[in-house]
N, C-alpha and C positions, 0 to 999 in steps of 0.2 A: 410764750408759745411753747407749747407741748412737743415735743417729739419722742416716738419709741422706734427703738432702734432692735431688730433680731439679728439673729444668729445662730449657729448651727445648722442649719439645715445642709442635706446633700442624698447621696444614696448609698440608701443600706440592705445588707439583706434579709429576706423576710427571717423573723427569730431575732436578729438584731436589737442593739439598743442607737439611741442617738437622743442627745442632751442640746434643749437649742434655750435661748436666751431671749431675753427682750430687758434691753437698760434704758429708763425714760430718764430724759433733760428739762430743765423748764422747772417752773413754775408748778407744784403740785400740792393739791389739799393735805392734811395727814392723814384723811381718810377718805380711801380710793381704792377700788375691785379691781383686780389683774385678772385676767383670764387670756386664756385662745381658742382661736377660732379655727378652723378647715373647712377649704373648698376644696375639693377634686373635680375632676375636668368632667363639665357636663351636668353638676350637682351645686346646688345653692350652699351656701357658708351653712357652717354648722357649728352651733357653740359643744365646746369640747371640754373646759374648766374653766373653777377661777377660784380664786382666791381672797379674802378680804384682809385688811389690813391687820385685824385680828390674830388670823391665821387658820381662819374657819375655810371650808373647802368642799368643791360639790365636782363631782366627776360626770358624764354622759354616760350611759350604759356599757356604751361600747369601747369603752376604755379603760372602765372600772378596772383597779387591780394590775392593771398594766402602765399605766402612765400615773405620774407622781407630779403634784404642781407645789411648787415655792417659791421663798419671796426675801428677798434680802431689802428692808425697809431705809437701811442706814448706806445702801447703792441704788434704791429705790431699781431693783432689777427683778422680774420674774423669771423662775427656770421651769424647763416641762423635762421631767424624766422620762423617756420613752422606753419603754421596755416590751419583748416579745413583739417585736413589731409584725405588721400583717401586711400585702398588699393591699390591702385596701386601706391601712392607712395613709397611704398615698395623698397627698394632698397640698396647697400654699395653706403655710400654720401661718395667721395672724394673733400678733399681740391685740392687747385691748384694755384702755385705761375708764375707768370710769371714776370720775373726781364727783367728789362729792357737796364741794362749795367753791367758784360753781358749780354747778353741775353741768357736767360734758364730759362727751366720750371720745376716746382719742383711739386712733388704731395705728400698726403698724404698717409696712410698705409689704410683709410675707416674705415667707423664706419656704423653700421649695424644699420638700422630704418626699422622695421616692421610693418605695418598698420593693425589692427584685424577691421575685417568685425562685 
């Protein structure tokens, strides 16, 4: 069984930075997508990045250039750099594992990043 576990989350203010975490346990392929996720209140999840085990990487618009994602393989841990933050990044950040044999997707439980205006 899978688990990912975050971390860092809290409140920052807006221009701020904040570094959150996700370290998976278990049982995992050697090749598996990390990314995360955000919802804010009122708004369906939104894929925000990810990462392959490669080290290839794909950003959402709205983050491009401000947020930074990586992957320590040999703690099997994902980090999201958050940089310039906005209020409206606001949002529960979810982990998100995607194994590749088998294939399944595992998420985390969220961690709460607040942006103050």
């Amino acid at each position: 069984q899978v688990q990912l576990v975050e971390s860092g989350g809290g409140l920052v203010q807006a221009g701020g930075s904040r570094r959150l975490s996700c370290a998976a346990s278990g049982s995992i392929s050697s090749h598996s997508v990390m990314g995360w996720y955000r919802q804010a209140p009122g708004k369906q999840r939104e894929w925000v990045t990810h990462i392959t085990t490669g080290g290839t990487t794909n950003y959402a618009d709205s983050v491009k250039d401000r947020f930074t994602i990586s992957r320590d393989n040999a703690k099997r841990t994902v980090y999201l750099q958050m940089n310039s933050l906005k209020p409206e990044d606001t949002a529960v950040y979810y982990c998100r594992l995607e194994a590749a044999s088998p294939y399944f997707i595992y998420w985390g439980q969220g961690t709460q990043v607040t942006v103050s205006s």
